[in-house]
Each structure stands twice: as structure tokens, then as C-alpha cells.
C-alpha positions as CSV (number, residue, x, y, z in Angstrom):
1,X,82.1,-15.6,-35.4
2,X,79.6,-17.0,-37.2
3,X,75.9,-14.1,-37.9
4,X,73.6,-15.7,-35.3
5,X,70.2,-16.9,-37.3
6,X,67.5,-14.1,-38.2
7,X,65.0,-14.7,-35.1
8,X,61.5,-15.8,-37.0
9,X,58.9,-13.4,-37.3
10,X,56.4,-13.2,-34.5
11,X,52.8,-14.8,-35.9
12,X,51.1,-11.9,-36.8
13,X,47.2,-12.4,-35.3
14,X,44.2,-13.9,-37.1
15,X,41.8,-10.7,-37.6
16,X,39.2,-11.0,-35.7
17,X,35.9,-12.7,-36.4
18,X,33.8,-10.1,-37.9
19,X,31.0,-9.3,-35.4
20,X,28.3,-10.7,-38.1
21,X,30.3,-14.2,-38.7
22,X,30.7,-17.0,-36.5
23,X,34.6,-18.3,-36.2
24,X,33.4,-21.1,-38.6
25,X,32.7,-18.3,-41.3
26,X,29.1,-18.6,-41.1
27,X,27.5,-15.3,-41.5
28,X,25.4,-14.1,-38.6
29,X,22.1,-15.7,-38.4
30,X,19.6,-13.0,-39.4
31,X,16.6,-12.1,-37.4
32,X,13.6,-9.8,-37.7
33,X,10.2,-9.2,-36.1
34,X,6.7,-7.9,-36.9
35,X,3.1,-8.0,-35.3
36,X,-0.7,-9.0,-35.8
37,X,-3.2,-7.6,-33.6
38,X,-3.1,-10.3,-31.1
39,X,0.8,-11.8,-31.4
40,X,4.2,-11.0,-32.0
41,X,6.3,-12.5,-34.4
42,X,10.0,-13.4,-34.5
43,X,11.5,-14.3,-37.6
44,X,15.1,-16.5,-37.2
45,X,16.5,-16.9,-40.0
46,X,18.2,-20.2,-39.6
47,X,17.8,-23.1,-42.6
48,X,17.8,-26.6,-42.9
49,X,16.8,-26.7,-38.6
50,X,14.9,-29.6,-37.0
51,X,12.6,-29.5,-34.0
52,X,15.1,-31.5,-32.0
53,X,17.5,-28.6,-32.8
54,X,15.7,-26.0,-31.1
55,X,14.8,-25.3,-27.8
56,X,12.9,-22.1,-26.7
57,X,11.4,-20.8,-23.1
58,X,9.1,-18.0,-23.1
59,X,8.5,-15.7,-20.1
60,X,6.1,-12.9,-19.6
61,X,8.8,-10.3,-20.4
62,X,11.2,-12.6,-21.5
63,X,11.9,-15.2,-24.5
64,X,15.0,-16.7,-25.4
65,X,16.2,-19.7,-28.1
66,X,18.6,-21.6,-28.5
67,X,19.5,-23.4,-32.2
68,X,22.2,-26.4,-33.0
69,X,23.2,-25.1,-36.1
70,X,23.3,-27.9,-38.6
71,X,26.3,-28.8,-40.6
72,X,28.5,-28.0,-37.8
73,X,31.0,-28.8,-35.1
74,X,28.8,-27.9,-32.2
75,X,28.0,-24.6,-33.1
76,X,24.6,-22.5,-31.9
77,X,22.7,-19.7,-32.2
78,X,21.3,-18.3,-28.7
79,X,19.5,-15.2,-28.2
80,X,17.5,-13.6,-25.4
81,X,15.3,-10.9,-26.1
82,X,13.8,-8.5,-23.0
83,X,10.2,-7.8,-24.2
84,X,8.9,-3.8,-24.9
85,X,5.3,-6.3,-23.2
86,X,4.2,-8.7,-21.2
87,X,3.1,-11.8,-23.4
88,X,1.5,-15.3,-22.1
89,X,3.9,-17.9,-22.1
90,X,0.9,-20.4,-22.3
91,X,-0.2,-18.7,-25.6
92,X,3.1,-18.5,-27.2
93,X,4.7,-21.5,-29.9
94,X,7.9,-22.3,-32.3
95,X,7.2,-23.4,-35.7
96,X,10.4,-24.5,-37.8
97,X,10.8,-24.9,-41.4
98,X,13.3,-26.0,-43.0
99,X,14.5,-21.8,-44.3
100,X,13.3,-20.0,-40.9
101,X,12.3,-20.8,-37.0
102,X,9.5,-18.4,-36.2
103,X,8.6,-17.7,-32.7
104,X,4.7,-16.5,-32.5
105,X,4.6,-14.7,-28.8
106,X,0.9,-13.9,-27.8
107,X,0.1,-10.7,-26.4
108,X,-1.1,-10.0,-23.0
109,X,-2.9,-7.2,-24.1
110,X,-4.4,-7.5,-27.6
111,X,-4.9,-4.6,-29.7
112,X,-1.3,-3.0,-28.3
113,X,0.8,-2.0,-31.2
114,X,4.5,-2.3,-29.9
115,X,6.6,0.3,-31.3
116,X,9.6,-1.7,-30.5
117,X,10.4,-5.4,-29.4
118,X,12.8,-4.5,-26.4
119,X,12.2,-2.0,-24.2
120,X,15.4,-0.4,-24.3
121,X,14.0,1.5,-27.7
122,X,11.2,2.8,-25.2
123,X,11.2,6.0,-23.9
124,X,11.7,5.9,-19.9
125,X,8.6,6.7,-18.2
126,X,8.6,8.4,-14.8
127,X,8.4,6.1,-12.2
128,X,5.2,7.1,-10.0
129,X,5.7,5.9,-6.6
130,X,2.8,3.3,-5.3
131,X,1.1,4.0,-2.1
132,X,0.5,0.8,0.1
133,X,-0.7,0.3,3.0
134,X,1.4,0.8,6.3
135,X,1.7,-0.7,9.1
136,X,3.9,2.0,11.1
137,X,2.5,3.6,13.8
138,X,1.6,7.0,12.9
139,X,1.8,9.7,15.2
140,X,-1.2,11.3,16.6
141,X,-2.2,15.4,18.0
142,X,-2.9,14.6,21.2
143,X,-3.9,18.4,22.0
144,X,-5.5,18.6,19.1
145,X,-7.8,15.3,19.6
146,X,-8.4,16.9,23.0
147,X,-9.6,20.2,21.7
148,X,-11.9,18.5,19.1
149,X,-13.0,16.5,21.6
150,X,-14.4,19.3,24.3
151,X,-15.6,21.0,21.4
152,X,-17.5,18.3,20.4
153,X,-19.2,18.2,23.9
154,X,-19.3,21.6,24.6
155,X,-22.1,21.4,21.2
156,X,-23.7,19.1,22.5
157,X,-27.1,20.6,24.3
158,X,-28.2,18.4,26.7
159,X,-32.0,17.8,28.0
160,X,-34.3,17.3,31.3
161,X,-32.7,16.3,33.9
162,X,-29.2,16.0,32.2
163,X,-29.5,19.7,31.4
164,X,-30.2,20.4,35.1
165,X,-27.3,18.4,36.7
166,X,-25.0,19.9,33.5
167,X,-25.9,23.4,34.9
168,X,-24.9,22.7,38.5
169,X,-21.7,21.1,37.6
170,X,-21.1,24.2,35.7
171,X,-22.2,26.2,38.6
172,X,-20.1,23.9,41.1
173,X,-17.0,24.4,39.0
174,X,-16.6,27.7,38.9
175,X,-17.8,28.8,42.4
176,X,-15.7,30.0,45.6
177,X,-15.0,27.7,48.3
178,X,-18.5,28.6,50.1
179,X,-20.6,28.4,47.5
180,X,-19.5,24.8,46.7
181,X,-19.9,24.3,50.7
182,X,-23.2,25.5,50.5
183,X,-24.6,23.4,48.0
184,X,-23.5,20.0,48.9
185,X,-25.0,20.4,52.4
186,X,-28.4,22.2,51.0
187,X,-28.6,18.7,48.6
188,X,-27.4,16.7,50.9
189,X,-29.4,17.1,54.0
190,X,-32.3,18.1,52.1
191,X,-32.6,14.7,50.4
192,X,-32.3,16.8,46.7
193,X,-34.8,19.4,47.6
194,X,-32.9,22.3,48.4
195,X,-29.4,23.1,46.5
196,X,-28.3,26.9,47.8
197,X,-25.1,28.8,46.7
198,X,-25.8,31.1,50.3
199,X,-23.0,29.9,52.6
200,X,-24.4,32.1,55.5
201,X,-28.0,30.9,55.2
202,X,-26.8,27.1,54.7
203,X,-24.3,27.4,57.6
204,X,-27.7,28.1,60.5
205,X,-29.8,25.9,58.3
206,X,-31.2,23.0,59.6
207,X,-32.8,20.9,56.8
208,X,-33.1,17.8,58.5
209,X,-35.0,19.3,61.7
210,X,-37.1,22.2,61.9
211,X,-35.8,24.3,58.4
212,X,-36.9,20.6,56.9
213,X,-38.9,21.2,53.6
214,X,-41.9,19.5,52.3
215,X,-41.5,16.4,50.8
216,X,-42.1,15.7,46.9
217,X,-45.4,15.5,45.8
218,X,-46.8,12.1,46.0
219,X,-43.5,11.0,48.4
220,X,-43.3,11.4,52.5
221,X,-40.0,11.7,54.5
222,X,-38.2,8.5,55.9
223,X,-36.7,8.8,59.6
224,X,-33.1,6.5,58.9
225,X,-33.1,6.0,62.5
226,X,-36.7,4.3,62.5
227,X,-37.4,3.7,59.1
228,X,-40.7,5.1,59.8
229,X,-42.1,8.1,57.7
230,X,-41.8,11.6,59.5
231,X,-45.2,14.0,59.2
């Protein structure tokens, strides 16, 4: 029997593009940055570039770029940079010559010296959280309000007649059953001139007949039945 053929080598892979060429052997386009007082400065290294080849959007904290390479199939340089700042977009331009396209990104705050362009060469602050407003019901010491409340009035020193009617409710509250007895029917058929915490002596009183005191000063007694004033 006839040796069968050799079996043809497997292709053995292309190496890989190095990571600073392009697959059409272009090195990688360099870049670099640096900074005035008021702007920020990024450097593309890319030649022999036309306006129409570039197109660039700037965000506060954001710029990116994309370049049609020239002399080439189709081929472009994008990049997107995160920035360390915030910039204005309305402040920022693209020039391009024909060895470089710069990017001139102004600073929201001037005077800021970046120590970086990204903010991932930052140290990470600690986040601080904010304190808004809230619209959640909070929930309220009832008791407490209550006690702050009574002391509150319990402070208070009332005046004239005020005083007076303060120191009979006082009175009224914490008196027996007889007392209290006694001193709504002294008031009452006195018409306000008698008010007597005696039980016994209100009970055989007769305040609107012959124990009846003066009047007021200045004011006479009214018969109800009559209308008439009583000597």
C-alpha cells in the first residue's frame, strides 16, 4: 500500500498586533497633555489630518475624538478620556495642523492645577453623605409635647381677674364632693357674690331670699320673675 501523503502543517497564527500598532502597522498614535492656568491641553499626535477628518464632543467631565487617519483604508483613531474636572464645553476648541490635533478644554474652575487628566490617577475621596430635605413624616413625643406644654402654662402667672378664676379652678379641682357642692350654689344663687367651700352653711343658706347679700356697689338686684329691681 501506497504511504498516505504527509498531512500539511496547520497555519501557525499571525502574532498578534502589538498593543502600540494598528493591524495596518501604523504605530500607535501618540498623545500627551499639559495645562495653563485657565485650560487644559491635549496633544494628538496625528499628521497630515484635515478638519473634515476630525470630529470631537466635549462634556463637562467628558471629551472624546475621533480621527480618519489619512493614507488609509478606513482606519481611525478614537479616544475618550474621563476628566480629573469639570470643564465648559462652550469654552473648549480643536485646532489641527498638519503634525498634531490639539484639543484646548477650558477649565471650570481657573487657577485649579490638575494633578492628573483622568480621575482614576486621583485619590478616592470619602463620600460625605448630603442631607436633603424630607418629606417623611417624622415621628413626634406626644408625652413629651404634653409635658412641655403644662409646663409651659403652669409658668405662666396669670393677672386680675384671670388670676382669681385660675385660683378657684385650682380650688374646685382638688376639693371633696361638698366643697365643689358648696361653691357652685354660693356663686350661683348669689349672682357671683358669695363663693363658699362650707357645705353645711351653703346647704341652710338662702341667698336668693332673706341670707341675700348686698348688691355691688353702684348695681341693684333684678327680680327674674318681674324684671323689676329688689330693695
Amino acid at each position: 500500500e501506497a504511504p498516505k501523503p504527509a498531512a500539511a502543517p496547520a497555519p501557525v497564527p499571525e502574532p498578534a498586533a502589538e498593543a502600540n500598532r494598528a493591524i495596518s502597522g501604523r504605530p500607535k498614535i501618540r498623545h500627551e497633555w499639559y495645562q495653563s492656568t485657565s485650560h487644559v491641553m491635549i496633544t494628538i499626535f496625528a499628521k497630515k489630518c484635515t478638519k473634515d477628518d476630525v470630529n470631537v464632543e466635549f462634556e463637562d467631565r467628558q471629551v472624546g475624538v475621533n480621527i480618519k487617519l489619512p493614507g488609509s483604508d478606513g482606519e481611525e483613531y478614537q479616544q475618550e478620556w474621563s476628566l480629573a474636572f469639570p470643564v465648559d464645553p462652550a469654552g473648549c476648541s480643536c485646532e489641527v495642523t498638519p503634525v498634531k490635533v490639539e484639543l484646548k478644554l477650558k477649565k471650570l474652575e481657573a487657577d485649579n492645577h490638575w494633578k492628573s487628566l483622568e480621575p482614576k490617577d486621583l485619590p478616592i475621596a470619602a463620600e460625605v453623605p448630603a442631607a436633603y430635605p424630607t418629606s417623611r413624616p417624622q415621628k413626634k413625643d406626644w408625652a413629651s409635647i404634653d409635658k412641655e406644654i403644662d409646663a409651659e402654662l403652669k409658668a405662666e402667672k396669670p393677672e386680675g381677674e384671670e388670676a382669681l378664676n385660675t385660683l378657684f379652678r385650682q380650688i374646685y379641682s382638688n376639693a371633696s364632693e361638698d366643697t365643689r357642692r358648696a361653691m357652685v350654689k354660693s356663686f350661683q344663687t348669689s349672682g357671683g357674690t358669695v363663693l363658699s367651700t362650707n357645705w353645711d352653711e351653703v346647704a341652710r343658706a338662702d341667698y336668693e331670699g332673706k341670707d341675700r347679700p348686698s348688691a355691688p356697689e353702684g348695681q341693684v338686684w333684678i327680680d327674674p320673675k318681674t324684671g323689676k329691681s329688689k330693695q
